[in-house]
C-alpha positions as CSV (number, residue, x, y, z in Angstrom):
1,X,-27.3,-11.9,-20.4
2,X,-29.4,-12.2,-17.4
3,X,-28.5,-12.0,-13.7
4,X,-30.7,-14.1,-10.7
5,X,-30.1,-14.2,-7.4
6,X,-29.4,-11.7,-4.0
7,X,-26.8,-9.5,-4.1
8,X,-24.2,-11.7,-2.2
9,X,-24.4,-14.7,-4.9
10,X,-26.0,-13.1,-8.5
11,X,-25.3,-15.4,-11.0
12,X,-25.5,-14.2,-14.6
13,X,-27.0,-16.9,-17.3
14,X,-24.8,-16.8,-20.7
15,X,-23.8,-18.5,-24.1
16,X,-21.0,-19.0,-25.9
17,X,-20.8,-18.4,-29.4
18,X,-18.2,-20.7,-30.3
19,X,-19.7,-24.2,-28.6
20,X,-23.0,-22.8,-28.4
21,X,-22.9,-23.5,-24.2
22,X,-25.1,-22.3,-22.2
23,X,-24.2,-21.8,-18.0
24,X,-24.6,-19.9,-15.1
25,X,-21.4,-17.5,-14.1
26,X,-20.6,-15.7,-10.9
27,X,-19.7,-11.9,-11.1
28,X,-16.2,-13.4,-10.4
29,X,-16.1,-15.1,-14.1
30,X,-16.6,-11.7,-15.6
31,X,-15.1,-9.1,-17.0
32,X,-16.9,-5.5,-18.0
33,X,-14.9,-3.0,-19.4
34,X,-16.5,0.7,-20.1
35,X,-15.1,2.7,-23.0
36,X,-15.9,6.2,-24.3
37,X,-18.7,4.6,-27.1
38,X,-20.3,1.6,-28.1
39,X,-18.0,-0.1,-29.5
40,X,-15.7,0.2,-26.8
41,X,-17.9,-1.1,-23.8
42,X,-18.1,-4.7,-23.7
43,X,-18.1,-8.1,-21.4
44,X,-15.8,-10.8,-21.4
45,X,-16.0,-14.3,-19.9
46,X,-14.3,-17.8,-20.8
47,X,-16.0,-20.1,-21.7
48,X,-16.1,-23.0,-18.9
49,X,-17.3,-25.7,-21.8
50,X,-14.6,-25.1,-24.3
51,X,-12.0,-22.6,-22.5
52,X,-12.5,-19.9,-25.3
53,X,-12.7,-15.7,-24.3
54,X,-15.4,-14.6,-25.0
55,X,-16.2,-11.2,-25.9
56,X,-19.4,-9.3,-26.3
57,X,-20.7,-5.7,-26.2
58,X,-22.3,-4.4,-23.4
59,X,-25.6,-1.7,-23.5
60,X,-26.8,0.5,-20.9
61,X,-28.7,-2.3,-19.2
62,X,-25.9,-4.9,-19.2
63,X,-23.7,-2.6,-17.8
64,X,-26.1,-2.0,-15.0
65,X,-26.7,-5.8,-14.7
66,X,-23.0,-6.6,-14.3
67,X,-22.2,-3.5,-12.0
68,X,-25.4,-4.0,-10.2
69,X,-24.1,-7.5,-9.7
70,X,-20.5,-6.6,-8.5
71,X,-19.0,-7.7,-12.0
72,X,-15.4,-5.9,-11.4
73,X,-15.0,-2.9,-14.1
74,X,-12.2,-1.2,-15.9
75,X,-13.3,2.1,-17.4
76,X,-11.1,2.8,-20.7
77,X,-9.5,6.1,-21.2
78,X,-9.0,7.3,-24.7
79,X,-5.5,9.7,-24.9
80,X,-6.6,12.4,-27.8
């Protein structure tokens, strides 16, 4: 996951594991949701070759890519 481009238009390169596509997608496409570990932070996208949701996890600098980028976030509350 990269991200090019001013603030007003960043467009983030990715892939998709299922068809192997590779395309540009506006913050808009995007989906990053932050949970309380690793396995709960992740991005999610569809794929515009082959229409499948994608899902993958999301590090520190992802995160700070896609919010960076003005990727809309949903921060994930566990109830213990």
């Amino acid at each position: 996951m990269t991200a090019r481009g001013s603030a007003a238009s960043v467009v983030f390169k990715a892939a998709c594991p299922e068809c192997r596509g590779r395309f540009e997608l506006a913050a808009g496409a995007l989906r990053l949701a932050i949970g309380a570990s690793d396995r709960t932070t992740f991005y999610s996208f569809t794929c515009p070759d082959c229409g499948t949701m994608v899902r993958k996890p999301a590090g520190e600098r992802i995160v700070e890519l896609l919010t960076g980028g003005g990727v809309r976030t949903l921060r994930l509350h566990s109830t213990v």
